[in-house]
C-alpha positions in Angstrom: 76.4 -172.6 172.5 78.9 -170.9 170.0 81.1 -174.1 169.7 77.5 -175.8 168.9 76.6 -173.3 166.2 80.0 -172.9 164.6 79.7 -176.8 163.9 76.2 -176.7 162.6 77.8 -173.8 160.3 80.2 -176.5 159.3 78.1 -179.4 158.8 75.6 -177.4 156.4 78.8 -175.9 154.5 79.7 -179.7 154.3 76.8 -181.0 153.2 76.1 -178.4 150.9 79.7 -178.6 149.5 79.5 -182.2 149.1 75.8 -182.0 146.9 77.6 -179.6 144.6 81.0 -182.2 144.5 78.0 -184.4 142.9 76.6 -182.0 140.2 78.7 -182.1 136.6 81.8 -180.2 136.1 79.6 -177.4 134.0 77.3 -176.5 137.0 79.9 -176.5 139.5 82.0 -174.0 137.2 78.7 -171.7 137.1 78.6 -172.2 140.9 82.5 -171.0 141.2 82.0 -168.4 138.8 79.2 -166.3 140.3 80.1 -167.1 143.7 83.0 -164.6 143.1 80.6 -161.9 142.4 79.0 -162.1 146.0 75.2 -163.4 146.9 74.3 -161.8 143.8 75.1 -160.9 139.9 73.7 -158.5 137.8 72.3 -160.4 134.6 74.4 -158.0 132.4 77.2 -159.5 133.9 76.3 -162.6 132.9 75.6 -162.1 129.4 79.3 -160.2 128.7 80.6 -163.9 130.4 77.9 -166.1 128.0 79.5 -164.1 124.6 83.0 -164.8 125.8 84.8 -168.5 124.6 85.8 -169.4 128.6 82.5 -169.2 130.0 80.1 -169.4 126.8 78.2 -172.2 128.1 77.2 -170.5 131.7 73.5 -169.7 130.6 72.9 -173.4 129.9 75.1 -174.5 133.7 73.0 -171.4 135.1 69.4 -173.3 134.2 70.9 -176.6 136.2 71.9 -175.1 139.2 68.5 -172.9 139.0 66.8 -176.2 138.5 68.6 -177.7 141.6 67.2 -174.7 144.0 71.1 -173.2 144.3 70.0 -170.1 142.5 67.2 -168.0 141.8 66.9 -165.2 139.1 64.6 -162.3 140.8 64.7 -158.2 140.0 64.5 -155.9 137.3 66.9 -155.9 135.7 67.9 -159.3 136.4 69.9 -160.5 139.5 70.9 -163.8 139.6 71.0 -164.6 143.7 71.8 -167.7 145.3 69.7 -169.3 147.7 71.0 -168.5 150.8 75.0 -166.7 151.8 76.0 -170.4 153.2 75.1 -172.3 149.5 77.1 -169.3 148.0 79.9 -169.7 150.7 79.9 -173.6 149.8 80.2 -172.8 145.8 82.9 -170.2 147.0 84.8 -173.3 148.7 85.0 -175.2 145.6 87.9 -172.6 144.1 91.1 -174.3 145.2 92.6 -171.4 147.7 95.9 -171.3 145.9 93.8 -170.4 142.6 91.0 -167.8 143.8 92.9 -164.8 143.0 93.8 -166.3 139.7 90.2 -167.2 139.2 88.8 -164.1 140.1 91.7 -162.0 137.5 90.3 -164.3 134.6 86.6 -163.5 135.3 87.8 -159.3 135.0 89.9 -160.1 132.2 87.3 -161.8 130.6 85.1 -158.9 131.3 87.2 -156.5 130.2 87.0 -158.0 126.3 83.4 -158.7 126.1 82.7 -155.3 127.1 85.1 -153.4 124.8 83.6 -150.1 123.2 80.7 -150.3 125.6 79.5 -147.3 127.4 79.7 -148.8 131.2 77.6 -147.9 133.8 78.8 -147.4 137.2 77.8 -151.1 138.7 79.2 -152.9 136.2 82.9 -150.8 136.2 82.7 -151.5 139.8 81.9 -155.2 139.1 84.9 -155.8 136.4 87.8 -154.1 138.8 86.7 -156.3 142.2 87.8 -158.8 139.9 90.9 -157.4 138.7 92.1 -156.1 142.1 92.4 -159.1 143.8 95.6 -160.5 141.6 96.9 -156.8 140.9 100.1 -158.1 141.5 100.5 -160.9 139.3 98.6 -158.6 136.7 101.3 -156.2 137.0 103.5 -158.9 135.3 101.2 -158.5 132.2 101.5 -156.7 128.9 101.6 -152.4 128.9 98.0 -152.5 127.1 96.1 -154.9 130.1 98.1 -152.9 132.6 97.1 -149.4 130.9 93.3 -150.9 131.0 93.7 -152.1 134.6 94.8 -148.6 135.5 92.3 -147.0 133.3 89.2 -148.8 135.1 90.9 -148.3 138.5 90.7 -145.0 137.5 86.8 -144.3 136.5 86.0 -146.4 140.1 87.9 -143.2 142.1 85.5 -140.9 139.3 82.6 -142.8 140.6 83.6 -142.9 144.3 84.7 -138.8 144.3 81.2 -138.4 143.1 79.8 -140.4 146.1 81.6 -137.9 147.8 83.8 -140.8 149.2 87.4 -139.9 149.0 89.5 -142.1 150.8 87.8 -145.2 148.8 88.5 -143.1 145.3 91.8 -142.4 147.0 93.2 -146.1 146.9 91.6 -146.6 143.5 93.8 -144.0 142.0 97.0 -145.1 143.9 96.3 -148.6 142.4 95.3 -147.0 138.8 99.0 -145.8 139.5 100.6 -148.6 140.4 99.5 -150.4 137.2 100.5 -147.4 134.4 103.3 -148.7 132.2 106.6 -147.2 133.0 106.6 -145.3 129.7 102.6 -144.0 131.2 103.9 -140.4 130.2 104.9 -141.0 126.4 102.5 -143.7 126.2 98.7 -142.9 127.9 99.5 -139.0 128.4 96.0 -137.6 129.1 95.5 -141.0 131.4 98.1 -140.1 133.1 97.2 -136.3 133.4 93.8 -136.6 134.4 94.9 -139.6 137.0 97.2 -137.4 138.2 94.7 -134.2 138.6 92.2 -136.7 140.3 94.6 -137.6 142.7 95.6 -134.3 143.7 92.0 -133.3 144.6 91.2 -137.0 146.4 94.1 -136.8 148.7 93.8 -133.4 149.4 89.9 -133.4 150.4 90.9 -136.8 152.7 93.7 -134.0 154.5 96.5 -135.5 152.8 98.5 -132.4 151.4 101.6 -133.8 151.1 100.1 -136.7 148.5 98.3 -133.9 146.7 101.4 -131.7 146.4 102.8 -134.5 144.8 101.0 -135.3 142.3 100.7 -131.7 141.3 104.6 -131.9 140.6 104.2 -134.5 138.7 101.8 -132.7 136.9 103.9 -129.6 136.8 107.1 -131.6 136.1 105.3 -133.7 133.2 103.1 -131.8 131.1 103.9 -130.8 128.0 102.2 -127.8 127.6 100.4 -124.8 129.8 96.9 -125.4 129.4 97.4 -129.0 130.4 99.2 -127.2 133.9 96.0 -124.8 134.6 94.5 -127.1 137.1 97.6 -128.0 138.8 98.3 -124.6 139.2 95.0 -124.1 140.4 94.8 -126.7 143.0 98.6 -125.4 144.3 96.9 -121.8 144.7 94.1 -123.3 146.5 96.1 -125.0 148.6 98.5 -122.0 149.6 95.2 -120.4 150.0 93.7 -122.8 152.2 97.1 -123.0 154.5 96.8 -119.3 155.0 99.8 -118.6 152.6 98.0 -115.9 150.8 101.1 -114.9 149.6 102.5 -117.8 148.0 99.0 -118.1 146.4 99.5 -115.0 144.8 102.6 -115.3 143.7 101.4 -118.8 142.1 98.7 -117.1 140.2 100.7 -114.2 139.1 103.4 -116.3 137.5 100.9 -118.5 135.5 99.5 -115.2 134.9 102.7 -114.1 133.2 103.3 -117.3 131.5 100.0 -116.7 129.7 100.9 -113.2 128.2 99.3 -110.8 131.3 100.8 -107.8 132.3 100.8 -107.5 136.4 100.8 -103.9 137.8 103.0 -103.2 140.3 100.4 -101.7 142.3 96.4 -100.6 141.6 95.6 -97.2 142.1 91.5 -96.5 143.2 91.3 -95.0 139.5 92.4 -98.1 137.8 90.6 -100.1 139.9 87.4 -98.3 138.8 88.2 -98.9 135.4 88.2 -102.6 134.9 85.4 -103.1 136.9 83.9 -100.6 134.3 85.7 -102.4 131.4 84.4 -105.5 132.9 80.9 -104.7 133.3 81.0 -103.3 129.5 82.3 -107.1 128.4 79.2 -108.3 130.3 76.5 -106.2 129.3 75.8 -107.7 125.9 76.0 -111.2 127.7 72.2 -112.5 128.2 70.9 -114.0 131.6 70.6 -117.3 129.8 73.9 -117.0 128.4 75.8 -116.7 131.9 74.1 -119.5 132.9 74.8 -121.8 130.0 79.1 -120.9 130.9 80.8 -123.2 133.0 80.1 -123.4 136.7 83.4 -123.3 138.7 85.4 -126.3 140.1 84.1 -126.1 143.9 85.8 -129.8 144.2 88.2 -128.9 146.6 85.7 -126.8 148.6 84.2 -130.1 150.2 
């Protein structure tokens, strides 16, 4: 009964296959196209890769293969779906095997120009770097600028997935943001390669990976050029003492940074000077309105999780 179903499989694959082989060279390019984004596209998708100079006749291919009953545009917004997951296996199949990667690099690359200096929302960020990531390593051989973009949209997929509250998956998106900075990342995309850096310290640690986190706080440590741009490092490397019962290292963390920054550390607190800053700091609050301590920052509870 398998054996019989696995060769129906391959007959309709066939005979669907063999109905597109007969459409024209523009419809079976739409077909290719959108089968790399899955049984479904979003239509905003679409219209990025309709105002580029590759794929600028796609709306006119996408009316023929609608017209043909291969796809269907339902939703709102717009999705445009194929008929069933075997026609969009059969358009899949017409990709040579030795070019998909290639194929599917172009599509993101292509993406990545039509949507310059737009404000991205999460699905179509996602969309762009499944493209990208499957030829990461021939995209590697590219020039600092499409590797520094590569690395910067790998890098707002791990934002999106740590807000999901999903940190192995924004894990490996920040280890392949990584792998695509230019060697010269630190001169050359400095708060990139900060804030990549911080981001992976935080991932790695909340999937129980210390070691990866402490690393990337060297780096951090190691690399930036000034103090302010260490407070989180030092932060997370307290936390982390902290949350490894190493209280003492934690404080020892904190009172150094403390000292770099000016502050004067008593050697010990007597009950009488303890009294007085929480007077002193109670006095600095007192003019402070409820709104007002509610419109400050809320602290960074990230690691908590």
């Amino acid at each position: 009964e398998k054996i019989g179903l696995e060769n129906t499989t391959d007959n309709v694959l066939y005979l669907l296959s063999s109905k597109m082989n007969g459409l024209t060279n523009e419809v079976q390019t739409v077909l290719k196209v959108l089968s790399c984004f899955g049984i479904k596209v979003n239509g905003n998708i679409i219209t990025y890769l309709n105002s580029t100079s590759q794929y600028c006749d796609i709306i006119v291919g996408i009316e023929e293969a609608r017209s043909s009953g291969f796809i269907s545009l339902t939703g709102e917004p717009s999705c445009y779906s194929f008929a069933h997951d075997k026609v969009r296996e059969a358009a899949y199949s017409l990709v040579p095997s030795d070019e998909k990667h290639e194929f599917h690099s172009k599509l993101g690359m292509a993406l990545i120009n039509a949507s310059k200096g737009d404000d991205l929302d999460d699905a179509t960020v996602l969309t762009i770097v499944c493209q990208l990531n499957r030829n990461l390593l021939s995209l590697k051989q590219s020039s600092s600028s499409v590797r520094t973009e590569v690395s910067s949209l790998n890098y707002k997929s791990g934002v999106i997935a740590m807000n999901r509250s999903d940190y192995e998956t924004a894990s490996h998106y920040f280890s392949l943001a990584s792998q695509m900075l230019p060697d010269n990342h630190w001169e050359s995309n400095y708060e990139l390669s900060l804030q990549l850096n911080i981001a992976t310290a935080k991932a790695t640690y909340s999937t129980g990976n210390t070691d990866k986190s402490q690393a990337a706080l060297d780096i951090i440590l190691k690399e930036a050029t000034c103090m302010e741009d260490k407070l989180d490092a030092y932060s997370l490397v307290a936390f982390i003492h902290h949350s490894q019962e190493r209280g003492e290292e934690a404080y020892t963390t904190c009172q150094d940074v403390l000292t770099q920054l000016g502050e004067v550390i008593p050697e010990c607190v007597t009950p009488e000077e303890n009294k007085k800053f929480i007077e002193e700091t109670t006095l600095l609050l007192s003019d402070l309105s409820k709104e007002s301590l509610q419109g400050m920052n809320e602290m960074d509870t990230s690691m908590q999780t």
